[in-house]
ZAVEXZA-88255 format. One record per residue (C-alpha): residue number from 1; x, z, y; residue in one letter. Coordinates in Angstrom, 3 decimals, decimal comma, m for minus. Example, Ala and Ser with C-alpha at 12.3 -4.5 7.8 and 13.67 -1.06 7.14 Angstrom:
// residues 2
MARTOR  num        px        pz        py  residu
MARTOR    1    12,300     7,800    m4,500       A
MARTOR    2    13,670     7,140    m1,060       S
***
This chain:
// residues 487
MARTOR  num        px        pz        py  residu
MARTOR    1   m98,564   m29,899   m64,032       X
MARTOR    2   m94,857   m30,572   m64,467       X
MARTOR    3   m95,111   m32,749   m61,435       X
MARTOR    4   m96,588   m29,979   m59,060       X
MARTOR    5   m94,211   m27,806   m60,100       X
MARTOR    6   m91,200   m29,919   m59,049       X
MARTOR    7   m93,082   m31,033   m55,746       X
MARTOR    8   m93,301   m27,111   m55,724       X
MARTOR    9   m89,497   m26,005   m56,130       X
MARTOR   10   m88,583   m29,212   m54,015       X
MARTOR   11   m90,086   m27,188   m51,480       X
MARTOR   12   m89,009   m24,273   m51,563       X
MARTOR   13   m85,245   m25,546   m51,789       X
MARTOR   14   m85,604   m26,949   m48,530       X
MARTOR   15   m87,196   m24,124   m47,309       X
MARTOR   16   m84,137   m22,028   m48,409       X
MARTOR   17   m82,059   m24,429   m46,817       X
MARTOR   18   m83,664   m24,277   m43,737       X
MARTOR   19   m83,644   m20,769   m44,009       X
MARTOR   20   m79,861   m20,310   m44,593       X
MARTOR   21   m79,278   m22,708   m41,717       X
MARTOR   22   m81,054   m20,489   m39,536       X
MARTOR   23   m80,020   m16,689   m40,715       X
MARTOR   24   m76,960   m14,742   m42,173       X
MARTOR   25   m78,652   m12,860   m45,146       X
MARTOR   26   m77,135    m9,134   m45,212       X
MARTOR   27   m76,844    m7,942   m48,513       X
MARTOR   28   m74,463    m4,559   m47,624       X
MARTOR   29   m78,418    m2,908   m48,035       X
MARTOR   30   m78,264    m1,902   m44,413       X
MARTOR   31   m81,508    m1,831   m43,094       X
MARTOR   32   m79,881    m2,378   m39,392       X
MARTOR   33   m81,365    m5,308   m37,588       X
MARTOR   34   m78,837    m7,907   m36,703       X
MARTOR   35   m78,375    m9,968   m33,661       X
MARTOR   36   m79,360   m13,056   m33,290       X
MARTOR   37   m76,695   m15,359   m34,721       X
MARTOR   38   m75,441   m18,455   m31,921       X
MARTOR   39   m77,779   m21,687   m32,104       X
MARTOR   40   m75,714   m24,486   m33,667       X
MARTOR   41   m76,110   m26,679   m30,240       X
MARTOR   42   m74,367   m23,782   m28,472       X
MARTOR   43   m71,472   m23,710   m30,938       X
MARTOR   44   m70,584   m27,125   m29,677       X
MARTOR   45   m70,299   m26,213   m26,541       X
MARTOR   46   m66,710   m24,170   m25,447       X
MARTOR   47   m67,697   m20,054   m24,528       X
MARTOR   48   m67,679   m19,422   m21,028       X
MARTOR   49   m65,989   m15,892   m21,827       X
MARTOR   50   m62,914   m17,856   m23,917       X
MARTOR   51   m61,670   m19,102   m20,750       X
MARTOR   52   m60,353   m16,519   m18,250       X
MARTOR   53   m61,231   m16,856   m14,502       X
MARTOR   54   m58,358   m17,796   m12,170       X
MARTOR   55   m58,606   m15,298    m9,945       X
MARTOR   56   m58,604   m12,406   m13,106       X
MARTOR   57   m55,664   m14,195   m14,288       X
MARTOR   58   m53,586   m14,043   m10,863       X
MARTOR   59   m54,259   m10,612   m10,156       X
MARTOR   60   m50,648    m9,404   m11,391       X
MARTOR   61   m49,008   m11,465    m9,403       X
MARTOR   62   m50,981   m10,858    m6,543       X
MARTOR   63   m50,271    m6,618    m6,946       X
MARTOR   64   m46,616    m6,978    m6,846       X
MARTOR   65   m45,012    m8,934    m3,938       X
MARTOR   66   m41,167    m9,834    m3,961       X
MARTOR   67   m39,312   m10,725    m1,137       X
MARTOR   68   m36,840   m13,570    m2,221       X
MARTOR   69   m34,911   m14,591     0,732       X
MARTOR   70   m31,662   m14,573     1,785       X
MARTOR   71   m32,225   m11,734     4,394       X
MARTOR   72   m33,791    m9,273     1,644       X
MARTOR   73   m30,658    m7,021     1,075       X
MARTOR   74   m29,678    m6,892     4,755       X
MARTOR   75   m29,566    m3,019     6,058       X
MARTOR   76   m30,427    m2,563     9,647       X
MARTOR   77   m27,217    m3,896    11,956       X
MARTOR   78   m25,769    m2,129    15,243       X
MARTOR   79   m24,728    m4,268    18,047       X
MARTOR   80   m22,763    m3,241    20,815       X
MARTOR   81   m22,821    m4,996    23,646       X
MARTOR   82   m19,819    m6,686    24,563       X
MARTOR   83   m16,669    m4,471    26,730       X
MARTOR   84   m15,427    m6,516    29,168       X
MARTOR   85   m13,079    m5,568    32,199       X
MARTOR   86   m13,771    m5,406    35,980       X
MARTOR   87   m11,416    m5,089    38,838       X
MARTOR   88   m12,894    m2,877    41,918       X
MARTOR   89   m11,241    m2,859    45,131       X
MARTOR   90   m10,624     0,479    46,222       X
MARTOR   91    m9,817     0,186    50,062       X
MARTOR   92    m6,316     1,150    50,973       X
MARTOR   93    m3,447     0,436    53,435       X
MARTOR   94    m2,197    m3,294    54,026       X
MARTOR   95    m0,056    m4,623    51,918       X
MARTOR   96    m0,706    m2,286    48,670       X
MARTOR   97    m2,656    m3,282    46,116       X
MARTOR   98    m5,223    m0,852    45,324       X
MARTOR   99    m7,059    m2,741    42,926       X
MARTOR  100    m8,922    m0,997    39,878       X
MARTOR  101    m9,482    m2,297    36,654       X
MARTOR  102   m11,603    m0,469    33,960       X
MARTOR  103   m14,082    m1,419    30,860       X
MARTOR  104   m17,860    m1,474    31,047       X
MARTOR  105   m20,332    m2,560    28,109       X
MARTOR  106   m22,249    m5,953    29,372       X
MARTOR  107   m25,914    m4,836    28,637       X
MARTOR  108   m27,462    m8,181    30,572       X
MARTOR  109   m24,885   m10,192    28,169       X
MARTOR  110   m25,907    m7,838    25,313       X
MARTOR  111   m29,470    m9,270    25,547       X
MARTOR  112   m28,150   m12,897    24,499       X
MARTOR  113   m26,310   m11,837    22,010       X
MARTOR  114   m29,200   m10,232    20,211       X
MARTOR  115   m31,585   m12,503    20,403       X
MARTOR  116   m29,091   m15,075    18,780       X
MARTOR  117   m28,232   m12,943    15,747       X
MARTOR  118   m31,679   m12,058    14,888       X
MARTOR  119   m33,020   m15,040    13,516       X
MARTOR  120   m30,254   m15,261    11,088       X
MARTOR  121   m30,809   m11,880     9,698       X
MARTOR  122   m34,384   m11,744    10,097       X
MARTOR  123   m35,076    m9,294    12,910       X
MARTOR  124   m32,849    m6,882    11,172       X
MARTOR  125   m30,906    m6,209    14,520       X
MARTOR  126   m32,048    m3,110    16,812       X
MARTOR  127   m33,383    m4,314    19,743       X
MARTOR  128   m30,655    m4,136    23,457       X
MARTOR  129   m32,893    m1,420    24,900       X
MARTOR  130   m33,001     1,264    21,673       X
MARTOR  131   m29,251     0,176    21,184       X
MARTOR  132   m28,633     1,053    25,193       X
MARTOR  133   m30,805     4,239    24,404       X
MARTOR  134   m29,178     5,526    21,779       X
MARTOR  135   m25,842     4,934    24,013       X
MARTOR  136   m26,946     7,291    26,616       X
MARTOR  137   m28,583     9,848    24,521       X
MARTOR  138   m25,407    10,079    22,376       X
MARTOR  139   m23,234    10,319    25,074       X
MARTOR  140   m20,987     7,468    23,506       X
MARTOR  141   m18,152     5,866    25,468       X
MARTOR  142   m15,754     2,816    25,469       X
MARTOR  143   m12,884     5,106    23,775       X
MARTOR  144   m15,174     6,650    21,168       X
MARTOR  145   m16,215     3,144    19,536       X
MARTOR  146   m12,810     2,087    18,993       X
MARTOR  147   m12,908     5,353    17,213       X
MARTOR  148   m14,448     5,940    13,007       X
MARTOR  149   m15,849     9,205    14,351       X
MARTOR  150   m17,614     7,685    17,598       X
MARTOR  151   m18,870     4,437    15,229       X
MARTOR  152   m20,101     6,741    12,306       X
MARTOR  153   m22,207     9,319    15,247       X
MARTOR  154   m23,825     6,226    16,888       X
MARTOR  155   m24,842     4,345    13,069       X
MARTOR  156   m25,985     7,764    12,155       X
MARTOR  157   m27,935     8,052    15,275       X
MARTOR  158   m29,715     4,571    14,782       X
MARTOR  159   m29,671     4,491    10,683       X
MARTOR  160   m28,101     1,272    10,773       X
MARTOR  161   m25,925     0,451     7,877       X
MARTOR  162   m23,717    m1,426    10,021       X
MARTOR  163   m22,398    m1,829    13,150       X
MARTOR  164   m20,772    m4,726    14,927       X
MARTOR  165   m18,502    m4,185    17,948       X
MARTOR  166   m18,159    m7,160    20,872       X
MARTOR  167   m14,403    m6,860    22,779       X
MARTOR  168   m12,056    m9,792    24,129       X
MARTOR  169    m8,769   m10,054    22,847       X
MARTOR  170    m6,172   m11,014    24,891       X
MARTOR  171    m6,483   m14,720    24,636       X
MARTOR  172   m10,214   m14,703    25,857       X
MARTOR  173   m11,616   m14,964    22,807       X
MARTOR  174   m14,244   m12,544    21,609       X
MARTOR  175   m13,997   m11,167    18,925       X
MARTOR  176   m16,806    m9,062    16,367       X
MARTOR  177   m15,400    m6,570    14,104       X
MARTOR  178   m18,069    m4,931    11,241       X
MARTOR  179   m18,027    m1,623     9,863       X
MARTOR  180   m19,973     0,197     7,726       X
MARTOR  181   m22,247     3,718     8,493       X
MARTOR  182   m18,976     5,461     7,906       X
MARTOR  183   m16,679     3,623    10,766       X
MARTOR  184   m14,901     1,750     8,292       X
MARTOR  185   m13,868    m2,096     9,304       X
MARTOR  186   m15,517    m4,170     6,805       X
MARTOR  187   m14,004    m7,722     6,420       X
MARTOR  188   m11,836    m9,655     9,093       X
MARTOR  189   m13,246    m9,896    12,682       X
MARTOR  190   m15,350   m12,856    13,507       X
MARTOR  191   m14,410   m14,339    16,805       X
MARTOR  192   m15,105   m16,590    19,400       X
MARTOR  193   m12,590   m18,650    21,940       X
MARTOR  194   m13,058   m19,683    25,350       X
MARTOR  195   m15,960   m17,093    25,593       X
MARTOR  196   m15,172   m15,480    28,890       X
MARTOR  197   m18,594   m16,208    30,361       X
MARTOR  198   m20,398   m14,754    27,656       X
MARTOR  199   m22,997   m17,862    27,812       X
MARTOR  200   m25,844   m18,285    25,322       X
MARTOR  201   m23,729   m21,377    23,702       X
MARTOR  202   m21,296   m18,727    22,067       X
MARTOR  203   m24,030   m15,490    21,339       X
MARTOR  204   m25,170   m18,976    19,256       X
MARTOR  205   m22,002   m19,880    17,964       X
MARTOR  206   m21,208   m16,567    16,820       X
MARTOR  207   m24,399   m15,690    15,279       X
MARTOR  208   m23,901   m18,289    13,436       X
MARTOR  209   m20,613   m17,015    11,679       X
MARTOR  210   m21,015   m13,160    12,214       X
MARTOR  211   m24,791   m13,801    10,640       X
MARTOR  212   m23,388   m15,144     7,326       X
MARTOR  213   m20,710   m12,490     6,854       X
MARTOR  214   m23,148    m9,835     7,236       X
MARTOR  215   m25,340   m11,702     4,905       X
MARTOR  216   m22,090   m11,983     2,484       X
MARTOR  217   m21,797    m7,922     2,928       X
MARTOR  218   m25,272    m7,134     2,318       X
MARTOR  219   m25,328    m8,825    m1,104       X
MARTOR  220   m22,024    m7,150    m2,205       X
MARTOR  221   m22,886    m4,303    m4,696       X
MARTOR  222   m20,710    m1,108    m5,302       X
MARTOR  223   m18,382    m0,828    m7,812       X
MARTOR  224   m19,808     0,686   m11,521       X
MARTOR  225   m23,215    m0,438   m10,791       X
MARTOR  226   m25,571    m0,689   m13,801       X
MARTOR  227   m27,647    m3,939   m14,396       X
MARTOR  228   m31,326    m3,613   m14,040       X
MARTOR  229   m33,408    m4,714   m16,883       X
MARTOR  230   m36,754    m6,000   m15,139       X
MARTOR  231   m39,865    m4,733   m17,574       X
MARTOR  232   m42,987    m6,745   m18,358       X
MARTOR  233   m45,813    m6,808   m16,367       X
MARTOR  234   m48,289    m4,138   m17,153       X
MARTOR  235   m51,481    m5,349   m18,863       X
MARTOR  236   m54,147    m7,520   m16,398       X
MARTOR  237   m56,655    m4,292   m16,350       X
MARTOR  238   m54,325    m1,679   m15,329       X
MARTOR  239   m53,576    m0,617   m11,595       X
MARTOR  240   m49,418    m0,583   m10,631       X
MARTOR  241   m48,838     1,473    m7,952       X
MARTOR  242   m44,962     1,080    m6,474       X
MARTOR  243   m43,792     4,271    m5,065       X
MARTOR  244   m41,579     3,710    m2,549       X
MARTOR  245   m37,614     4,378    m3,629       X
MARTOR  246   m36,362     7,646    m2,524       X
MARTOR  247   m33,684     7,046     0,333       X
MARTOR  248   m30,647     8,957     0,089       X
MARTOR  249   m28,320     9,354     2,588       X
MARTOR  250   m24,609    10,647     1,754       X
MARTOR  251   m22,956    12,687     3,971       X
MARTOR  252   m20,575    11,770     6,585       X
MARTOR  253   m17,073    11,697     4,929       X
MARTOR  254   m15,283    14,385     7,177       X
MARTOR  255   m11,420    14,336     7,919       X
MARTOR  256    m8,943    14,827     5,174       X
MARTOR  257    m5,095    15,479     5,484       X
MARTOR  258    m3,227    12,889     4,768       X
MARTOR  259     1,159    12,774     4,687       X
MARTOR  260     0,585     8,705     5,128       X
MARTOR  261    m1,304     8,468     8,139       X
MARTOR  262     0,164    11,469     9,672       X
MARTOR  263    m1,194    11,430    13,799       X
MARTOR  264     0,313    14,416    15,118       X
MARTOR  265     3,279    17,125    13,993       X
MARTOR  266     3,764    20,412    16,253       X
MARTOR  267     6,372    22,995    14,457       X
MARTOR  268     8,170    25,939    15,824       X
MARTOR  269    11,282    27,671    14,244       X
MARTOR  270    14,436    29,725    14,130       X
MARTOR  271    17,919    29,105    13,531       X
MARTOR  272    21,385    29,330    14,496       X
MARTOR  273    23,653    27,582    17,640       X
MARTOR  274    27,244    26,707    17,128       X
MARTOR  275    29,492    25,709    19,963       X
MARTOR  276    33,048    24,144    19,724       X
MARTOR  277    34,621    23,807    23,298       X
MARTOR  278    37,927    22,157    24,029       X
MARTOR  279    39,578    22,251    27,564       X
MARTOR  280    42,350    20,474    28,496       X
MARTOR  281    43,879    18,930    31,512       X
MARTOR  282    46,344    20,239    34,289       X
MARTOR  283    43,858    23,005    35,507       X
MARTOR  284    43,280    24,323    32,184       X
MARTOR  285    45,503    27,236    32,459       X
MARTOR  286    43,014    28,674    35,681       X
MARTOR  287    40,109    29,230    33,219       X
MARTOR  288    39,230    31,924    30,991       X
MARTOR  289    39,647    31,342    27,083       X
MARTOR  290    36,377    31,184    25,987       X
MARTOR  291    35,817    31,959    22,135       X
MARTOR  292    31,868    30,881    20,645       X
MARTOR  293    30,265    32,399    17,849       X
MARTOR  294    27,352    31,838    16,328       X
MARTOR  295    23,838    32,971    17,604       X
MARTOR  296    20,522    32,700    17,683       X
MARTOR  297    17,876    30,052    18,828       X
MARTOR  298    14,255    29,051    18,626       X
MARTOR  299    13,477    25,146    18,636       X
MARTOR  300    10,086    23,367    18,969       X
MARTOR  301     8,955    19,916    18,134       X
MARTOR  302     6,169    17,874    18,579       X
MARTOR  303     5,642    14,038    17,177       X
MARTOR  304     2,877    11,936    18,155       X
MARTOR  305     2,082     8,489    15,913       X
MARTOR  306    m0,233     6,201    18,142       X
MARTOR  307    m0,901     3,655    16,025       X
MARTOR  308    m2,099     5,981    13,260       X
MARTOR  309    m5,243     6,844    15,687       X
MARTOR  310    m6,630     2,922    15,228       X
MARTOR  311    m8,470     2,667    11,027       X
MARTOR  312    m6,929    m0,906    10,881       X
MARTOR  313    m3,170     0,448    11,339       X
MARTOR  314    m3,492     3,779     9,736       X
MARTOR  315    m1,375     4,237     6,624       X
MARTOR  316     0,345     0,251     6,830       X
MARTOR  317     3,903    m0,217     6,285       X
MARTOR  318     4,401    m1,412     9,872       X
MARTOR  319     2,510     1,569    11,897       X
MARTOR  320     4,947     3,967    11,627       X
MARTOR  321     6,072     4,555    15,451       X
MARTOR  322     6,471     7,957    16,736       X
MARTOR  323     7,011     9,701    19,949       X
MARTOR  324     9,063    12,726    19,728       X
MARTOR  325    10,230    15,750    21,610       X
MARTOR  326    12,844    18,696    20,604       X
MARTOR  327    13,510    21,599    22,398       X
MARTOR  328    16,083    24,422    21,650       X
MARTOR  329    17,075    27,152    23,439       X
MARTOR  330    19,878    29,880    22,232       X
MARTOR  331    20,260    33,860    22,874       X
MARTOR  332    23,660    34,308    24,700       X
MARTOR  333    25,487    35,949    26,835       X
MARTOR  334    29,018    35,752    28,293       X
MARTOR  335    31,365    38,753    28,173       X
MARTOR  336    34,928    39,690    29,017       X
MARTOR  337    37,119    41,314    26,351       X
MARTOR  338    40,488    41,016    27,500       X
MARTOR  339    42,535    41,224    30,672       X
MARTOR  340    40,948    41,509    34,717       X
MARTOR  341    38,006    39,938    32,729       X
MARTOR  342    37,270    42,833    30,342       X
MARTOR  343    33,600    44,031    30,875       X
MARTOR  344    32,249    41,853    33,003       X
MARTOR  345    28,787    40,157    31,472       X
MARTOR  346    27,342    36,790    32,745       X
MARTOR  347    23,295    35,620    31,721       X
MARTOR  348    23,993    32,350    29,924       X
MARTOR  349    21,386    29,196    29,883       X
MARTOR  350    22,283    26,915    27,114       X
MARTOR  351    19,456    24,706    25,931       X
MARTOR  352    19,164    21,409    25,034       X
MARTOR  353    16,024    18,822    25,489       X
MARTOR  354    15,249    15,538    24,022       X
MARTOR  355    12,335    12,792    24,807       X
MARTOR  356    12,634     9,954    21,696       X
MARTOR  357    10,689     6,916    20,844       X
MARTOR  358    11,117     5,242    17,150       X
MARTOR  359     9,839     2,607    15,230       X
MARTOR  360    10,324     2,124    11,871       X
MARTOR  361     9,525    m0,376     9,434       X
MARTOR  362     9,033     0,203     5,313       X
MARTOR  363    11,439    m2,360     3,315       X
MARTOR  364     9,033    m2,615     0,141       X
MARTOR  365     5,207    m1,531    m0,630       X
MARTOR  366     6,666     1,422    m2,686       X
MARTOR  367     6,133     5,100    m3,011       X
MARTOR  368    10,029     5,540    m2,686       X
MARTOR  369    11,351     2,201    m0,536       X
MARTOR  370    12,777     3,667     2,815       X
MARTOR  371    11,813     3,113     6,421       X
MARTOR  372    14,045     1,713     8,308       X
MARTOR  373    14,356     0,927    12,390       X
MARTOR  374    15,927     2,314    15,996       X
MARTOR  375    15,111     4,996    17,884       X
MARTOR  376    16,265     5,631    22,020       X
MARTOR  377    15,403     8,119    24,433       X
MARTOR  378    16,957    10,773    27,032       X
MARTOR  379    18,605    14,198    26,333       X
MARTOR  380    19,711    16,563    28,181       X
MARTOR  381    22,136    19,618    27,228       X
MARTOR  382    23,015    22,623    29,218       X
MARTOR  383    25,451    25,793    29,290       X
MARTOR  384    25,371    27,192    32,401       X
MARTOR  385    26,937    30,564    33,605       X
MARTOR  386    24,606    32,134    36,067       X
MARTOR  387    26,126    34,226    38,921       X
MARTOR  388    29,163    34,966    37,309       X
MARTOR  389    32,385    35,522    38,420       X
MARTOR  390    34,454    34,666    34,977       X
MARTOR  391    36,321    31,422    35,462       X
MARTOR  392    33,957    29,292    33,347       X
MARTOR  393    32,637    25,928    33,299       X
MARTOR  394    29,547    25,109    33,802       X
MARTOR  395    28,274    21,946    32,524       X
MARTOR  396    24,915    19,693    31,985       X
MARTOR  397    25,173    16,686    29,807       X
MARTOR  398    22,423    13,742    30,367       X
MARTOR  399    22,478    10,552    28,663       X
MARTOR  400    20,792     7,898    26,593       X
MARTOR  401    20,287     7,845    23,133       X
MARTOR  402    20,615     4,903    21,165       X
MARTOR  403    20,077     5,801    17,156       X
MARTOR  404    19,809     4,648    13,846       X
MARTOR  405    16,949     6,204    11,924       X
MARTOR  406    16,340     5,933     8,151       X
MARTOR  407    13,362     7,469     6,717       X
MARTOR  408    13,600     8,181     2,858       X
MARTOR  409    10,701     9,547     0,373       X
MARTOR  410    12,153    12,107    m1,970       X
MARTOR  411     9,137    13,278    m4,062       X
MARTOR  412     5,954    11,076    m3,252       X
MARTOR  413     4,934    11,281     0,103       X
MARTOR  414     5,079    15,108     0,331       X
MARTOR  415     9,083    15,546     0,736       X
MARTOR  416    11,313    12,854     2,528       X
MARTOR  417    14,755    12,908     4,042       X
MARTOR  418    14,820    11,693     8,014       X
MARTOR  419    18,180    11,044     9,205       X
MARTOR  420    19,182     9,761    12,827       X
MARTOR  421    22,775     8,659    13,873       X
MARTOR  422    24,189     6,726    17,111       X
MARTOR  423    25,680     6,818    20,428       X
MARTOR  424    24,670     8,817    23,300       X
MARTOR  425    25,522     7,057    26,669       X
MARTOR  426    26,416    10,049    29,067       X
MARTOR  427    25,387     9,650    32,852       X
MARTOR  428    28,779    10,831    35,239       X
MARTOR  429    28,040    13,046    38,230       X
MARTOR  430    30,162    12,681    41,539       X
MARTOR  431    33,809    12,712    40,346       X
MARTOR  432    32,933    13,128    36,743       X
MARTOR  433    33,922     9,782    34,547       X
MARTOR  434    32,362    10,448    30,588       X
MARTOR  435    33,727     8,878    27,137       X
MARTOR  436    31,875     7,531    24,354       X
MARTOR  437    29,338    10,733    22,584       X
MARTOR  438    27,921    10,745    19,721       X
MARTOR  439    24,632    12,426    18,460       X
MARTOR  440    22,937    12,856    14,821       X
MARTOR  441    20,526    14,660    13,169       X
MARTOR  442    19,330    15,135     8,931       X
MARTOR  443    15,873    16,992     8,150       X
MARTOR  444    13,950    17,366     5,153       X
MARTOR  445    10,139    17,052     5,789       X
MARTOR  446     8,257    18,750     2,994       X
MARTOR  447     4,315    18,306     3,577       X
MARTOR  448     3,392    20,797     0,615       X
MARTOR  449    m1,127    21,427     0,831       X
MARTOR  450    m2,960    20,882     3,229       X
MARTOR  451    m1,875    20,445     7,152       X
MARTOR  452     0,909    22,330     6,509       X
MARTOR  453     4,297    21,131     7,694       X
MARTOR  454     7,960    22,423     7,320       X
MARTOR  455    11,102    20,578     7,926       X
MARTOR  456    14,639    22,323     7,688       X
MARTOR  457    17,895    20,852     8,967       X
MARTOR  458    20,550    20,400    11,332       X
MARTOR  459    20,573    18,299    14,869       X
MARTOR  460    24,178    17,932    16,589       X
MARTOR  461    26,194    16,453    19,261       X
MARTOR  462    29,815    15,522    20,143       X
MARTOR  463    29,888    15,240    24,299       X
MARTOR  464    33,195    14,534    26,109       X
MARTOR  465    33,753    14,224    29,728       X
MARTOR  466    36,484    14,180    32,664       X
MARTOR  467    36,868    16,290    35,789       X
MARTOR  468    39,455    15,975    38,356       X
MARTOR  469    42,408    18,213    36,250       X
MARTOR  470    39,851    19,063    33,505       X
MARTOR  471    39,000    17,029    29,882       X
MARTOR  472    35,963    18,818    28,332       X
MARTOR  473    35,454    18,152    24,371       X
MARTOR  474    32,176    19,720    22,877       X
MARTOR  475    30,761    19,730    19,334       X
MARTOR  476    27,009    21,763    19,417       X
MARTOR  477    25,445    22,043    16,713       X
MARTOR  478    21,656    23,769    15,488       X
MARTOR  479    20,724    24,676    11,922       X
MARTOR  480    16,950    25,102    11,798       X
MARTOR  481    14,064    26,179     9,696       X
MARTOR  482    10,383    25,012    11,559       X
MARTOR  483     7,196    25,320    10,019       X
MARTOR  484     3,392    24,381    11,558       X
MARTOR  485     0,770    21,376    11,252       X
MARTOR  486    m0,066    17,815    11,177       X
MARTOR  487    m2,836    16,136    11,835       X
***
């Protein structure tokens, strides 16, 4: 009996151990049936559902592209085709030369050039017949490109973000200059020699070059930019969708006054004329004594900077040549007081003109260093007694100016001091031999808000000459306060 019963719970222990070997007992009371647990052969074997699929695990990568090369950052580029010069024969009579040069863009040339700077930026270049196109359409000529205005209309007009002009300089090379949307030069010009033909050997050689630096420009970022912290993917199972980045475009930057790149000055004004004559000579005694007061006058002036019209020049301590012109003209009249003369009146011109050029030159890169240089031109003063009887001279003084000038900032650049001083060389009429004059002037230029100008001041002469029997001595001087614009 014993022996049965151990045979007996032999059994049933391996039965139990069979049992546990083949189910998880549940002893939480649930009455739930549970799912088959995995075969022991199985757990050997790795889970198909442990290891990912490829394609499940690319998918990220595959939703958000990025464009790594070297031509990402480029904006679209402008370029003009190349301004070259042709001389037209215009007929005429023998032994003239009526020969006419004037510039023309080289659209058949333009076509090389394109092609050559496209592969290094990608196709990022508009194409020679939108860029001819827009040309037409936009009414844009020669003069306006060398122009910020004309350059900012046509990038506008494209949305190109920059724009490269082609023009020869005078050595025959060519040379590319790069500016921005806004007309502004970017960089120094990229250029060419020996590139008179325009052949597809230099559009290569200077797509080469010009390619790089507007690679070089694309990459530069502006100033007080934030760095961009790049987030972590989203998880495998969710959908990205990039909306496109909003494109802003700023405004066109409009013209602002400015007293250092001052273009063009036009003021009028009011003042007072003072005359000193002195006659001498062997015939003196046969004129009248003439006695000058003061009186009235109006003077105009009008100054024209050229090089302030060209963005590279504008504002540089070397730029500052002017072409000038002053005018004055005084209220007068000549009348007899005393003796066979008394009562008699005589209409009076006296005037005086000037026609100046200057150039001037600032010692020192500083808000107060002075600009100094020469100035010439041709004046030409009058007092002239028309038909009058009174023994009077009449005289007209013309000469050549050869001056001195000194420019000096006295607060900033809104008040300065302009002072001119030299010879004048007068030219002698039939008879008439002339001495050594002098001539002078001292304003104070006050450019206060805005485009207004004033200047206040003083411009005088000393003019001597010789007539048979006759020395003539004359100081004239003008006191002046003008007021108008500049541009």
């Amino acid at each position: 009996m014993i022996h049965q019963t151990r045979v007996l719970f032999t059994s049933l222990v391996v039965c139990a151990s069979s049992a546990f070997a083949q189910f998880e007992l549940d002893l939480s009371g649930s009455s739930e049936k549970k799912p088959e647990a995995t075969k022991p052969a199985d757990a050997k074997k790795p889970a198909k559902a442990e290891k990912a699929p490829p394609a499940a695990a690319a998918k990220p990568a595959a939703e958000v592209e990025l464009d790594l090369s070297s031509t990402a950052d480029v904006k679209a580029v402008l370029l003009l085709p190349p301004i070259v010069r042709v001389t037209q024969s215009q007929g005429g009579f023998s032994g003239f030369d009526t020969k006419k040069t004037f510039e023309k863009f080289d659209y058949a040339a333009h076509k090389r050039f394109v092609a050559s700077l496209q592969k290094p930026l990608g196709g990022k270049v508009i194409s020679p017949e939108a860029t001819q196109t827009l040309i037409v359409k936009e009414g844009i000529t020669i003069a306006m490109v060398r122009t910020s205005a004309g350059l900012s209309k046509l990038a506008k007009a494209a949305n190109a973000g920059f724009i490269v002009q082609l023009e020869f300089s005078k050595t025959a090379a060519l040379v590319a200059t790069v500016h921005d949307a806004e007309g502004t030069q970017k960089g120094e010009p990229y250029s060419v020699s020996n590139a008179g033909s325009l052949t597809q050997k230099n559009a290569d050689e200077l797509a080469e070059s010009l390619g790089k630096g507007l690679l070089e420009l694309s990459k530069e970022k502006p100033a007080g930019a934030v760095a961009v912290v790049e987030a972590p993917l989203p998880p495998p199972e969710e959908d990205v969708v990039d909306s496109p980045p909003e494109i802003v475009k700023e405004a066109p930057k409009t013209w602002t006054p400015d007293p250092d790149k001052t273009r063009v000055v036009v003021a009028v004004g009011a003042g007072g004329v003072l005359r000193g004559l002195t006659v001498g000579g062997e015939s003196a005694s046969q004129l009248a004594e003439l006695r000058n007061n003061g009186v009235a006058g109006v003077g105009v002036y009008a100054q024209v900077q050229p090089l302030q019209f060209i963005p590279a020049f504008a504002g540089k301590r070397w730029a500052d040549f002017e072409i000038e012109v002053n005018f004055r003209r005084a209220f007068v009249r000549a009348t007899g007081v005393e003796g066979s003369a008394q009562g008699t009146s005589c209409s009076m011109t006296d005037d005086d003109l000037q026609l100046r050029g200057t150039y001037r030159f600032k010692v020192a890169d500083s808000t107060y260093a002075p600009s100094v240089g020469v100035g010439g031109g041709w004046s030409q003063e009058r007092t002239l007694f028309d038909a009058c009887t009174l023994p009077l001279v009449s005289a007209t003084y013309r000469g050549i100016d050869a001056q001195l000038r000194v420019r000096q900032p006295l607060f900033r650049n809104l008040l300065a001091l302009d002072l001119a001083a030299g010879p004048r060389f007068l030219q002698g009429g039939a008879g008439t031999s002339t001495k050594l004059s002098l001539s002078g002037e001292a304003w104070l230029e006050l450019k206060p808000v805005s485009v207004l100008f004033v200047r206040g001041g003083a411009r005088g002469s000393r003019l001597s000459a010789e007539l048979p029997g006759i020395s003539i001595t004359e100081n004239r001087f003008f006191f002046a306060l003008e007021a108008g614009a500049f541009f």
